[in-house]
SELOVEX-372442 format. One record per residue (C-alpha): x, y, z; residue number from 1; residue in three letters. Coordinates in steps of 0.001 Angstrom, whole numbers, plus 500000, padded with zeros to 6 digits. Example, Ala and Ser with C-alpha at 12.3 -4.5 7.8 and 13.67 -1.06 7.14 Angstrom:
# residues 2
{pt {512300,495500,507800},1,'ALA'},
{pt {513670,498940,507140},2,'SER'},
***
This chain:
# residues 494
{pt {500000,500000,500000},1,'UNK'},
{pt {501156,503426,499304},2,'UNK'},
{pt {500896,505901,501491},3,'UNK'},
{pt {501157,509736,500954},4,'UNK'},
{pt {502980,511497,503342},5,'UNK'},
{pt {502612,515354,504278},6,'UNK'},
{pt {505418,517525,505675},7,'UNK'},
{pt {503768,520460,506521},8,'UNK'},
{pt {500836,521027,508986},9,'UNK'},
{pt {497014,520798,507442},10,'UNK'},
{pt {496226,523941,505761},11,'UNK'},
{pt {493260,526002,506946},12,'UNK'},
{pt {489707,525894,504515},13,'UNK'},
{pt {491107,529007,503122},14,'UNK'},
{pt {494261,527840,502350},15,'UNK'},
{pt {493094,525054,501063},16,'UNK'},
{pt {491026,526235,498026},17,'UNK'},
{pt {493874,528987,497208},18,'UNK'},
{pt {496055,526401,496684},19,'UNK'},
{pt {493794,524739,494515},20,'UNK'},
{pt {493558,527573,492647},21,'UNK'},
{pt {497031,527275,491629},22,'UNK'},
{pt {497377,523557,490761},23,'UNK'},
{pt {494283,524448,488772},24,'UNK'},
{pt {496035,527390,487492},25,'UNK'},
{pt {499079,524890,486424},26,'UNK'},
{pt {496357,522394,484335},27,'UNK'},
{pt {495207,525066,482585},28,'UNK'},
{pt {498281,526351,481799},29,'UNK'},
{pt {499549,522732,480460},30,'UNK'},
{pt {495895,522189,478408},31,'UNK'},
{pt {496094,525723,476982},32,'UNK'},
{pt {499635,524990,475974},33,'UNK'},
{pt {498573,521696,473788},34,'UNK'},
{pt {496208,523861,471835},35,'UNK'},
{pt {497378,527224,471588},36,'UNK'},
{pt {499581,526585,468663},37,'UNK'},
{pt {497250,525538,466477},38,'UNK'},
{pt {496115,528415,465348},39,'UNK'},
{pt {499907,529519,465144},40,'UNK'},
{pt {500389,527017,462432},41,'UNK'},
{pt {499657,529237,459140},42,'UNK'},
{pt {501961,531927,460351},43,'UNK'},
{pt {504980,529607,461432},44,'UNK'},
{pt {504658,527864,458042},45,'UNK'},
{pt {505248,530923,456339},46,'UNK'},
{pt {507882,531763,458780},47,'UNK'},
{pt {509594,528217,458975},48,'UNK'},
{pt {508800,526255,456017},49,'UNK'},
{pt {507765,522933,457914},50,'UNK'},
{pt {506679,519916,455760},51,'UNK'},
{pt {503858,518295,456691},52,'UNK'},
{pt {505363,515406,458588},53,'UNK'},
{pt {507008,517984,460756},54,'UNK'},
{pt {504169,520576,461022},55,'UNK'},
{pt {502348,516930,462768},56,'UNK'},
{pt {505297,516669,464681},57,'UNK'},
{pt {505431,520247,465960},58,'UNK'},
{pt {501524,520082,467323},59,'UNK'},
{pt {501909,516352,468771},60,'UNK'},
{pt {505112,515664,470421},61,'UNK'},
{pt {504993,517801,473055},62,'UNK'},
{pt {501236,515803,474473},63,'UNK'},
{pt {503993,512232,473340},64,'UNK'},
{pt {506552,513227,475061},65,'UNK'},
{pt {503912,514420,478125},66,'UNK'},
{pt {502269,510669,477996},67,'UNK'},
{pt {505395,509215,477572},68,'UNK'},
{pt {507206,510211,480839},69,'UNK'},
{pt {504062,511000,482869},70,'UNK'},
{pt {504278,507693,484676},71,'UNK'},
{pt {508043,508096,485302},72,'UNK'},
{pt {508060,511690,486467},73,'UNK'},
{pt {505000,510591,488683},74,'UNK'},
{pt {507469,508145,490644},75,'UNK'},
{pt {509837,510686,490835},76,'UNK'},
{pt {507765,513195,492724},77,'UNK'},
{pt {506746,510916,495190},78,'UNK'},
{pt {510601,510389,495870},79,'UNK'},
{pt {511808,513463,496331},80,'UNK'},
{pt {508669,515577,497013},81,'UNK'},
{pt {505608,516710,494816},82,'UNK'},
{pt {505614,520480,495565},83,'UNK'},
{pt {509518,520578,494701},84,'UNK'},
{pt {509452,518360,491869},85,'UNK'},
{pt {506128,520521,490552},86,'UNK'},
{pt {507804,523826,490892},87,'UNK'},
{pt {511272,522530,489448},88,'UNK'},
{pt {509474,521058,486238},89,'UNK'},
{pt {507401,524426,486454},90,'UNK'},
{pt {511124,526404,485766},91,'UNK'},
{pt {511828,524382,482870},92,'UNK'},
{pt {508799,524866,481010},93,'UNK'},
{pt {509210,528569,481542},94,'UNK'},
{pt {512822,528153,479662},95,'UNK'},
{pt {511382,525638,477393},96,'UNK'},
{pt {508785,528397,476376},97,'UNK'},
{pt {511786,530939,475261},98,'UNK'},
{pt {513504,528599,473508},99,'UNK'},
{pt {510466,527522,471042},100,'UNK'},
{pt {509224,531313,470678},101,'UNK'},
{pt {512714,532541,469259},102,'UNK'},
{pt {513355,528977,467052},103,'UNK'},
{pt {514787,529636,464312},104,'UNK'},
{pt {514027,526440,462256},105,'UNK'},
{pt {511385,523899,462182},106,'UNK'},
{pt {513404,521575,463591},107,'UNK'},
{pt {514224,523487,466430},108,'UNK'},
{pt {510574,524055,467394},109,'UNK'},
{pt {509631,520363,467193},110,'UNK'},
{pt {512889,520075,469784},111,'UNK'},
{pt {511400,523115,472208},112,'UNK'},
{pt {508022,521014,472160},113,'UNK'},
{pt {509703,518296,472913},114,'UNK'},
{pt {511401,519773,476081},115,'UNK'},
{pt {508168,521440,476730},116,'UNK'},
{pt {506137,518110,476923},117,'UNK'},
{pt {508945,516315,479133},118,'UNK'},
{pt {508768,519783,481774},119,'UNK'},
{pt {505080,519235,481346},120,'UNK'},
{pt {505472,515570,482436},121,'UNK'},
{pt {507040,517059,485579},122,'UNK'},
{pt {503977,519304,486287},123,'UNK'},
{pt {501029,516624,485749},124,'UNK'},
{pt {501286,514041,487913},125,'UNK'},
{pt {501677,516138,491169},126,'UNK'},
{pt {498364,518476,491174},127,'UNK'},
{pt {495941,515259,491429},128,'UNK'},
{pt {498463,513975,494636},129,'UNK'},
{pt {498384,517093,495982},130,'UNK'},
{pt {494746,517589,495885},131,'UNK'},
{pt {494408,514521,497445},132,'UNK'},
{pt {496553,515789,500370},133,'UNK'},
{pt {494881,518967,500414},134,'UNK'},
{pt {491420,517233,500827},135,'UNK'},
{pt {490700,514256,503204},136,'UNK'},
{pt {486624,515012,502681},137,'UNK'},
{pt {485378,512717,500267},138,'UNK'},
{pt {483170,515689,499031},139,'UNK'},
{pt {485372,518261,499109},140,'UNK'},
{pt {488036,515975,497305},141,'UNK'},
{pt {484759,515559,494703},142,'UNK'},
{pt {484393,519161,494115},143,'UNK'},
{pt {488255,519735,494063},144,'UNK'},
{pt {488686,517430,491837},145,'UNK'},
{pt {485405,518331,489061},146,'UNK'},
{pt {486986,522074,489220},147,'UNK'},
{pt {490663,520406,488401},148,'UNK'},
{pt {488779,518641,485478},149,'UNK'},
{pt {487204,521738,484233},150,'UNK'},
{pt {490349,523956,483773},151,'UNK'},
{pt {491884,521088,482067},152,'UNK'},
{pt {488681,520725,479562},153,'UNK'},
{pt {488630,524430,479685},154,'UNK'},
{pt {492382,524978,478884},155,'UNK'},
{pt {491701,522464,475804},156,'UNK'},
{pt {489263,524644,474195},157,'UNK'},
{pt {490806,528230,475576},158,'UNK'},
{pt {493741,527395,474075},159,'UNK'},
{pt {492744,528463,470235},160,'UNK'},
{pt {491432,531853,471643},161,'UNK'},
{pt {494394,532898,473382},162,'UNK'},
{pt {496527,532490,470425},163,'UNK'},
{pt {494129,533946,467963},164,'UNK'},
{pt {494330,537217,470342},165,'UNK'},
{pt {497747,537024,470296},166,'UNK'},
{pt {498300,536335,466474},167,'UNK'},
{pt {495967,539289,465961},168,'UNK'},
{pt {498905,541713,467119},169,'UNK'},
{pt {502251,539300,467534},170,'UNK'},
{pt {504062,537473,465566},171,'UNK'},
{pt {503490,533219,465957},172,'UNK'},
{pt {506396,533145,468833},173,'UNK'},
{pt {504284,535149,470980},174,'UNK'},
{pt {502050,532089,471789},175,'UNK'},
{pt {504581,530550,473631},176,'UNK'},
{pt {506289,533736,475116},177,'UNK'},
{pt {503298,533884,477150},178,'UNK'},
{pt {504041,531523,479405},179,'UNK'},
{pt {506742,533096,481019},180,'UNK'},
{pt {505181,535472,482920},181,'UNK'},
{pt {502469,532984,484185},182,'UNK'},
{pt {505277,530849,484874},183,'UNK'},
{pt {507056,533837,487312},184,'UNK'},
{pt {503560,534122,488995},185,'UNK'},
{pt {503031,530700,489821},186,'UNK'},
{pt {506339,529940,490776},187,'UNK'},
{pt {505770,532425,493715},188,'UNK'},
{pt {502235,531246,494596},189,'UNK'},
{pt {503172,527797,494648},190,'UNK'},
{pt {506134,528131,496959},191,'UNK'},
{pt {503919,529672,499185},192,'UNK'},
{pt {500853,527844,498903},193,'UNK'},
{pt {501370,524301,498513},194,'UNK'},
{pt {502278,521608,500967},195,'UNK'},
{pt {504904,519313,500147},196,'UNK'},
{pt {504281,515772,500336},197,'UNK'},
{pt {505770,512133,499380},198,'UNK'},
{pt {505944,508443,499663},199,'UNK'},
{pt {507856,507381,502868},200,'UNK'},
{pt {508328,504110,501183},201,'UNK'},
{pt {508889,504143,497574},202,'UNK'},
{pt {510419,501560,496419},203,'UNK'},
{pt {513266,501155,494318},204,'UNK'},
{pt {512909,502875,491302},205,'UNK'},
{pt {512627,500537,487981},206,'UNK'},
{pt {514506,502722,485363},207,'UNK'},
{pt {514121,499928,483081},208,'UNK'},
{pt {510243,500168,483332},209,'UNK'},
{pt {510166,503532,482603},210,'UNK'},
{pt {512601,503158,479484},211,'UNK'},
{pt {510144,500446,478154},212,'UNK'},
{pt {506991,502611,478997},213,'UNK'},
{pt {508702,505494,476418},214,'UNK'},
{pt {509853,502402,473837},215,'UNK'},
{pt {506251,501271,474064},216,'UNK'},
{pt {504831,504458,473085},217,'UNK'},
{pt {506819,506310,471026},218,'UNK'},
{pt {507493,503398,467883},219,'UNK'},
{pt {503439,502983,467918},220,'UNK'},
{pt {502332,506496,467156},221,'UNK'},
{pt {505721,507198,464685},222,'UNK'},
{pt {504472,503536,463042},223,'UNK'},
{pt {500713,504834,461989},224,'UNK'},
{pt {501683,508436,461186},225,'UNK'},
{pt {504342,506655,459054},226,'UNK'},
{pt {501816,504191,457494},227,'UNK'},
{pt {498558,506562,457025},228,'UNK'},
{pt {500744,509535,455689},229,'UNK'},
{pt {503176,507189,453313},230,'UNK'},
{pt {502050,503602,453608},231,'UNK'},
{pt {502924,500684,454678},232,'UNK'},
{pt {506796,499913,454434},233,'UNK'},
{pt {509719,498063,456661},234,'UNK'},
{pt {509937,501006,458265},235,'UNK'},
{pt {506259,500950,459793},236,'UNK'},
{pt {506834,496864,460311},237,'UNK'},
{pt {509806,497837,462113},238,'UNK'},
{pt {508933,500589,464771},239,'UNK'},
{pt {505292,498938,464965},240,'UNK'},
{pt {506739,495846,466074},241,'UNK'},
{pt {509709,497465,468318},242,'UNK'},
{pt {506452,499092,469793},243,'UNK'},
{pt {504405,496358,470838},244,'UNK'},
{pt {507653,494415,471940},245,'UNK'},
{pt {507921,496842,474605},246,'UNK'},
{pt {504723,497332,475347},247,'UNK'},
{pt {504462,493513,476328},248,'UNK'},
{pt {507407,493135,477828},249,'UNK'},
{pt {506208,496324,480074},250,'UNK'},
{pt {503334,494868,481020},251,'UNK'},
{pt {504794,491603,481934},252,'UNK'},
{pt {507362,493337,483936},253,'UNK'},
{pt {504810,495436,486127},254,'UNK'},
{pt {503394,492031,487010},255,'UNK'},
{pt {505752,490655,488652},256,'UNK'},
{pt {507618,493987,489992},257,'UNK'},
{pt {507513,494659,494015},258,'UNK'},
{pt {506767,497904,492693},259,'UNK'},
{pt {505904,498567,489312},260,'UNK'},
{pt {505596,501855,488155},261,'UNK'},
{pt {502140,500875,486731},262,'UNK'},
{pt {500033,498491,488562},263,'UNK'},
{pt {498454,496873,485410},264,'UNK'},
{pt {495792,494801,487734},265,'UNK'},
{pt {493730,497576,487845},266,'UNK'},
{pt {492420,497036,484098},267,'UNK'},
{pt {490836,493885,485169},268,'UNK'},
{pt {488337,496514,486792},269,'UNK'},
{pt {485832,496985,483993},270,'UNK'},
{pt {484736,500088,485729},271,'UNK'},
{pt {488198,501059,485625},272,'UNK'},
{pt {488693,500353,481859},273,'UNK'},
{pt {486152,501533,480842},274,'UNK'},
{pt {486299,505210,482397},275,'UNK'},
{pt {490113,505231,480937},276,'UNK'},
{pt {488675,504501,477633},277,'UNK'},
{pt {486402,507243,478114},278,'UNK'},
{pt {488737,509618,479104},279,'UNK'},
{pt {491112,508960,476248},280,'UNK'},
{pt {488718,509014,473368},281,'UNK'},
{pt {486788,512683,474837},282,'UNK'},
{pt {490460,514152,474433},283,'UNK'},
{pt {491177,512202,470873},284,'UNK'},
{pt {488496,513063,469914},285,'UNK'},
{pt {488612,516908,470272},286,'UNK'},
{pt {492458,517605,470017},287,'UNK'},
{pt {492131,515994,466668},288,'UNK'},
{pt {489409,517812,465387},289,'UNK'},
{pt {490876,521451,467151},290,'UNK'},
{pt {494300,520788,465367},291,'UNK'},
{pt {492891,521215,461849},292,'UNK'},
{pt {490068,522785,462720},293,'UNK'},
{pt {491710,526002,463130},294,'UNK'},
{pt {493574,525604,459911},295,'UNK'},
{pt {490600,525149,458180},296,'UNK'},
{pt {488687,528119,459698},297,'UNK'},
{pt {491489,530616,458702},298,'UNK'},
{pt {492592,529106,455509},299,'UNK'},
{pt {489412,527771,453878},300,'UNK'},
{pt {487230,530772,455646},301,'UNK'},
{pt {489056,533358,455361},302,'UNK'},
{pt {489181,534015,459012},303,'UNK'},
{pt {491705,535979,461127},304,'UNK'},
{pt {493637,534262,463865},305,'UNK'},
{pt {491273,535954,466680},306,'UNK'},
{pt {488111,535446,463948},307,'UNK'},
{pt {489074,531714,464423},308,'UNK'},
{pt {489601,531593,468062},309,'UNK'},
{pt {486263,533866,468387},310,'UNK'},
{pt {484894,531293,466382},311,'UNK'},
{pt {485883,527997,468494},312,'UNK'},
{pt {483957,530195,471353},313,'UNK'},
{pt {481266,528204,471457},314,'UNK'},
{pt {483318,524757,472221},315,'UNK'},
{pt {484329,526802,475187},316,'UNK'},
{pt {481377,527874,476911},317,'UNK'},
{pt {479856,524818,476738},318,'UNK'},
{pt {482533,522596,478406},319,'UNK'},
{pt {482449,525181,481132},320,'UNK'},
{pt {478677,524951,481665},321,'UNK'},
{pt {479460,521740,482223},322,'UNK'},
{pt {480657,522675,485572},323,'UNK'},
{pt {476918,523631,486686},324,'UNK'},
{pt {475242,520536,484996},325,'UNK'},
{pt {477293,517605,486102},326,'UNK'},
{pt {476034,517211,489635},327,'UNK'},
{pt {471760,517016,488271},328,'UNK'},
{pt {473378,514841,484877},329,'UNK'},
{pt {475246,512592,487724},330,'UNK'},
{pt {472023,512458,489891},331,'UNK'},
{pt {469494,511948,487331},332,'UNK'},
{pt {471843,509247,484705},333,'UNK'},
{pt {474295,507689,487565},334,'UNK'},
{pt {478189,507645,486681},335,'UNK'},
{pt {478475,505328,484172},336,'UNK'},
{pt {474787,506292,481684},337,'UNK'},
{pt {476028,510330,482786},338,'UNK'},
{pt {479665,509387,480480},339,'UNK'},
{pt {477877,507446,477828},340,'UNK'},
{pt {475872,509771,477107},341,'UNK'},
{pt {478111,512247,477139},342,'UNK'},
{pt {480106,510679,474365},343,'UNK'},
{pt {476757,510141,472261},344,'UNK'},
{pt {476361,514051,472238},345,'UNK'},
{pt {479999,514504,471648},346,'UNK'},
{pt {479176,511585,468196},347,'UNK'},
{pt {475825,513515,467064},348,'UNK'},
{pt {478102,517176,467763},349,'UNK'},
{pt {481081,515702,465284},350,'UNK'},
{pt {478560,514318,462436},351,'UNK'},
{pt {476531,517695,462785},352,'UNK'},
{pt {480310,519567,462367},353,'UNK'},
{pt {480704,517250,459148},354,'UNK'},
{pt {477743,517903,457659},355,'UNK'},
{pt {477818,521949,458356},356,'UNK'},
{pt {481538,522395,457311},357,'UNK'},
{pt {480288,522913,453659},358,'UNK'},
{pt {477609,525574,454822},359,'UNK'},
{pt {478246,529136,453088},360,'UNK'},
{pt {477323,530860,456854},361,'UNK'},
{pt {479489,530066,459759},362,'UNK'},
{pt {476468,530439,462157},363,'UNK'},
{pt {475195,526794,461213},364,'UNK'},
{pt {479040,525286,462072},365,'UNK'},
{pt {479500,527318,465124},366,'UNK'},
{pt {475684,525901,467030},367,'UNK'},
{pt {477407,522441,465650},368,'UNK'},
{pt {479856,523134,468451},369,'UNK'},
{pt {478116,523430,471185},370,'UNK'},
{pt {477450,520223,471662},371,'UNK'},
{pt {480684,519084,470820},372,'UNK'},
{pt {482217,521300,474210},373,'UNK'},
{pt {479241,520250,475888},374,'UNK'},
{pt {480093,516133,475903},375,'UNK'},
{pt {484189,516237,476162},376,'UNK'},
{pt {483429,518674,478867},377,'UNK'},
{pt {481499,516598,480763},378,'UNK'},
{pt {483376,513329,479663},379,'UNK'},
{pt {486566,515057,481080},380,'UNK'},
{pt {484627,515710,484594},381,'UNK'},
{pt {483632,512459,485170},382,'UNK'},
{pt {485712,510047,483940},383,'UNK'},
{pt {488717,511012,486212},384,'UNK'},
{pt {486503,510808,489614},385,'UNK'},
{pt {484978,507358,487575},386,'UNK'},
{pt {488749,506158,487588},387,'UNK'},
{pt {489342,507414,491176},388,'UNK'},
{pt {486188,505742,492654},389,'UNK'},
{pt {486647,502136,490771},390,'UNK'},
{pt {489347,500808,492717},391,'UNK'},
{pt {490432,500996,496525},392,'UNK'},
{pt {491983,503879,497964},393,'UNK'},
{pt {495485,502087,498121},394,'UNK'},
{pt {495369,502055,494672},395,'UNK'},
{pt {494602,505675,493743},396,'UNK'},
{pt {497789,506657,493239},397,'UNK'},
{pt {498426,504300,490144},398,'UNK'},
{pt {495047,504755,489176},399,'UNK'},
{pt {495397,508575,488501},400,'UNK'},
{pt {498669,507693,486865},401,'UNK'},
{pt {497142,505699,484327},402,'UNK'},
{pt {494276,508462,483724},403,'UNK'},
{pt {496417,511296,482899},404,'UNK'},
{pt {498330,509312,480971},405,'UNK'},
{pt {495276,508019,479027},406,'UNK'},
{pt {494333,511597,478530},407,'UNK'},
{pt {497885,512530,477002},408,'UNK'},
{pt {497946,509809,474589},409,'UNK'},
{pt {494638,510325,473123},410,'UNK'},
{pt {495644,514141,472718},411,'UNK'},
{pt {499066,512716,471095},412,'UNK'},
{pt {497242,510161,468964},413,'UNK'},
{pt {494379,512379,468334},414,'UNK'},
{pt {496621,514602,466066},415,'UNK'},
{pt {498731,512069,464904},416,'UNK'},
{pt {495825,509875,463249},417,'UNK'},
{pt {493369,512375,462677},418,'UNK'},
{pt {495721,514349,461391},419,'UNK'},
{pt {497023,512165,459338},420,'UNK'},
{pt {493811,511093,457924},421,'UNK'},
{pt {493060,514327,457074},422,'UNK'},
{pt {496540,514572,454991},423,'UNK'},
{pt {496015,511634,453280},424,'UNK'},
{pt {492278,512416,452185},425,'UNK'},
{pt {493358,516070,451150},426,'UNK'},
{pt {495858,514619,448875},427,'UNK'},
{pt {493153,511958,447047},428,'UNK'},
{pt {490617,514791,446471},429,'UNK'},
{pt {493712,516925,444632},430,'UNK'},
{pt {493243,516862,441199},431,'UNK'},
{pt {496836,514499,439885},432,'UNK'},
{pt {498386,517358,438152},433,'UNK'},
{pt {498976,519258,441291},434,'UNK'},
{pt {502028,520949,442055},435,'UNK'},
{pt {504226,519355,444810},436,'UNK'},
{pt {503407,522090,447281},437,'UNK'},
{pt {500248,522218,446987},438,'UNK'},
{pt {500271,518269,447914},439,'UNK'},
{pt {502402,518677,450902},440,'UNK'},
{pt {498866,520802,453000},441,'UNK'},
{pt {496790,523501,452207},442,'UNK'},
{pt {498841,525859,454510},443,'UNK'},
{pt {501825,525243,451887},444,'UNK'},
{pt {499821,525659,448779},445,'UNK'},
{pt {498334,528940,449899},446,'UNK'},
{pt {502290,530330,450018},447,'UNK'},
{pt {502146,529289,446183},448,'UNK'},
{pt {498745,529111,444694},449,'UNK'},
{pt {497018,532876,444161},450,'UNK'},
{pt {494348,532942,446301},451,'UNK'},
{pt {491264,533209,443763},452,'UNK'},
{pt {492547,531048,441240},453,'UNK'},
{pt {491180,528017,440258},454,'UNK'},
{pt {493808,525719,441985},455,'UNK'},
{pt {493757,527147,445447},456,'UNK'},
{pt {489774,526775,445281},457,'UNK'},
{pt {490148,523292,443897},458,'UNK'},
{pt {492762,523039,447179},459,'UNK'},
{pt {490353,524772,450105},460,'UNK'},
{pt {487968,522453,448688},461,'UNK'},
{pt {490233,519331,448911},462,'UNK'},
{pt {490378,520387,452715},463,'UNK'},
{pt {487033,520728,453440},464,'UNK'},
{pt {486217,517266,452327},465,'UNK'},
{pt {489244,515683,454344},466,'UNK'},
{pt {487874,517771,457488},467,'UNK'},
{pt {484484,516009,456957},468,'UNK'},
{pt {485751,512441,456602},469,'UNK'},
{pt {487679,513155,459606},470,'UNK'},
{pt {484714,514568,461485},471,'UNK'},
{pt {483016,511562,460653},472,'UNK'},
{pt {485630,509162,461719},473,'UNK'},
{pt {486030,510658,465088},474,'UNK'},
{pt {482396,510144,465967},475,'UNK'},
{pt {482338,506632,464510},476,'UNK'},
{pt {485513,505904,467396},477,'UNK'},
{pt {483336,508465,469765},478,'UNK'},
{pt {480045,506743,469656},479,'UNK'},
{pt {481904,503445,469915},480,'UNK'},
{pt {483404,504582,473493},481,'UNK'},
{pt {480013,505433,474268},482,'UNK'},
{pt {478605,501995,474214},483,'UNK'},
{pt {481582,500755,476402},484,'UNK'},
{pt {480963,503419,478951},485,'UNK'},
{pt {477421,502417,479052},486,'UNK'},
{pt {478353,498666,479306},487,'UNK'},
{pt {481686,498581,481775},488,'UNK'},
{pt {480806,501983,483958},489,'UNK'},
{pt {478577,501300,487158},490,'UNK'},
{pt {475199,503935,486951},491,'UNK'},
{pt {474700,504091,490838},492,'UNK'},
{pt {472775,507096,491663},493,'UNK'},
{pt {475255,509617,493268},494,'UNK'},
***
């Protein structure tokens, strides 16, 4: 059993919820982080001259890199202290931030979101252990935890908005020169306001598990971005099966560890599974359709950078609302019908987005997204309590683990096979005489195309239809979670 030891004194009620606030503050830093750049990507593409493969890179290795090490970086804060290693992982993404506003090369940026996503790793894992220290009442750990879940669902869809208002006036660095300030401010809060706390007994640390957790990962999501964007070669064979060679021989490690970084057991839960399966398709789901989604509303639209983050408004205010409904959805539905449907609105939001995508006003798409906020939103808010409250308290801690890094990985393999879908449809509507460029995306071919002439429309059009299939696809996978919510998650009346 592990066992969470505090090295401060309790913290008054006051206390308590101000330093909330600021693990809050650190989630929705993080979420609006992953998403912020997306609307960055027309402007850095002029700027940089990324291909496609890397302009997928740029957007999704920072939430692979995040998934990657968040099991890892979890261990080490309970070693050597969650506040310290929070606010030391906090620094670096601060410097991490510089480094990828002032890149000078594509290549450099995917390397600052790298960095990013492995301070990021650093940050994660801590605010959930902390909150649980900061809250020994079951309800007040409830609420705690249904606000942490909101800033991160809020952060997700916050994220286009902030860099549309910053792309209005700044140049595409700007979105990550932000952080630095926020960083300096919650650097000081958090040394003040947050206990620290760790694991008496840890364990010896497996570095070998945590080297197979990355090798599991990593040569998956390279091997179907490989294989959707430029089929199926040795290469994908390769890295696919290097990938699930790890991944096995990870799991069959943590089984017979003293103390496994992961305690795999806990999938045999189908309560458990299924809220982690929830959990990662709500963020899949979304990240993939926000990464293009902004590309499409400023290159196929005609929109401004703010004009598209205005636009994603609606997204946003309706996975806040959520924070109102849950508690009468979780009281009328119980847990497990309260995610399902969720999902199912999140399915009938993504078709609706499909089929209003070719609609001449953007009213008609922008209702579409309401209830597209409305389900991840409330997906988000209950599937991490649903994890927490499927398997004993001794087992939180690797519980928790396993949901954040659920939620990574479906943002990581939201772009990188939605995103690749979409490349690979855009490039079968082309007409075959199309120029190179205009092949590689639409953000390229509007650098070489003139904007009215026949090409680029034949192009913007191209787009549109690869943003529908897309669409479609993710609420096929969406509406398929749904049914194994309904199925695995218990609907007890809360």
């Amino acid at each position: 059993m592990t066992t969470y030891a505090p090295t401060s004194a309790p913290l008054s009620h006051r206390r308590r919820w101000a330093a909330l606030s600021v693990l809050v503050g650190a989630v929705l830093l993080l979420a609006v982080d992953g998403t912020v750049l997306y609307l960055a990507v027309p402007s850095l593409t002029r700027e940089l001259s990324p291909s496609a493969t890397e302009i997928l890179w740029i957007g999704d290795v920072y939430s692979l890199a995040l998934a990657g090490l968040l099991v890892t970086a979890g261990n080490l804060a309970d070693r050597f202290g969650r506040k310290k290693v929070l606010l030391i992982g906090t620094a670096a993404f601060g410097v991490a931030s510089t480094l990828a506003a002032f890149s000078p090369t594509a290549g450099v940026l995917v390397a600052a979101r790298l960095l990013l996503g492995i301070a990021a790793a650093t940050i994660m894992p801590s605010t959930l252990s902390i909150i649980r220290t900061l809250f020994t009442d079951p309800r007040e750990r409830t609420r705690a935890i249904a606000i942490w879940s909101a800033g991160s669902g809020g952060g997700i869809a916050l994220g286009p908005l902030v860099g549309g208002a910053l792309l209005e006036h700044y140049w595409w660095g700007s979105v990550f020169l932000i952080n630095v300030p926020i960083v300096v401010v919650f650097l000081v809060a958090g040394a003040w306001l947050l206990p620290e706390s760790r694991d008496p007994n840890p364990g010896r640390f497996d570095l070998l598990s945590a080297a197979l957790s990355m090798a599991a990962i990593v040569p998956l999501v390279y091997a179907v971005k490989h294989a959707i964007g430029s089929g199926v070669d040795a290469q994908v064979v390769l890295t696919a099966a290097v990938g699930m060679v790890s991944g096995f021989l990870f799991v069959r490690r943590q089984r017979r560890a003293a103390d496994p970084l992961i305690d795999v057991t806990l999938f045999r839960n189908g309560a458990f599974s299924g809220a982690v399966v929830a959990n990662f398709v709500a963020v899949f789901a979304l990240m993939g359709l926000l990464f293009f989604f902004s590309q499409y509303l400023q290159l196929v639209r005609g929109f401004s950078p703010l004009q598209a983050g205005l636009a994603e408004m609606p997204a946003t205010l309706a996975s806040i609302a959520v924070v109102a409904a849950v508690g009468v959805v979780v009281t009328r539905l119980g847990r497990g019908r309260a995610v399902a449907v969720s999902l199912a609105v999140t399915a009938a939001g993504l078709l609706l987005v499909a089929v209003t995508e070719q609609a001449p006003q953007y009213l008609w798409l922008g209702l579409t997204l309401v209830p597209v906020g409305l389900g991840v939103g409330l997906a988000l808010t209950l599937t991490v309590d649903s994890v927490l409250s499927a398997v004993p308290r001794d087992k939180a801690g690797s519980a928790s683990a396993i949901s954040e890094t659920a939620y990574e990985l479906g943002a990581a393999l939201g772009i990188a096979l939605l995103g690749s879908v979409v490349t690979l449809v855009y490039r079968g509507l082309l007409p075959s005489d199309s120029a190179p460029g205009v092949r590689e995306s639409l953000a390229s071919a509007v650098t070489v195309l003139d904007p009215v002439s026949p090409q680029a429309e034949a192009a913007r059009q191209a787009f549109t239809g690869a943003m529908q299939v897309t669409s479609v696809t993710a609420a096929v996978v969406t509406a398929v979670a749904a049914v194994i919510a309904w199925r695995t998650i218990p609907s007890g009346k809360d």
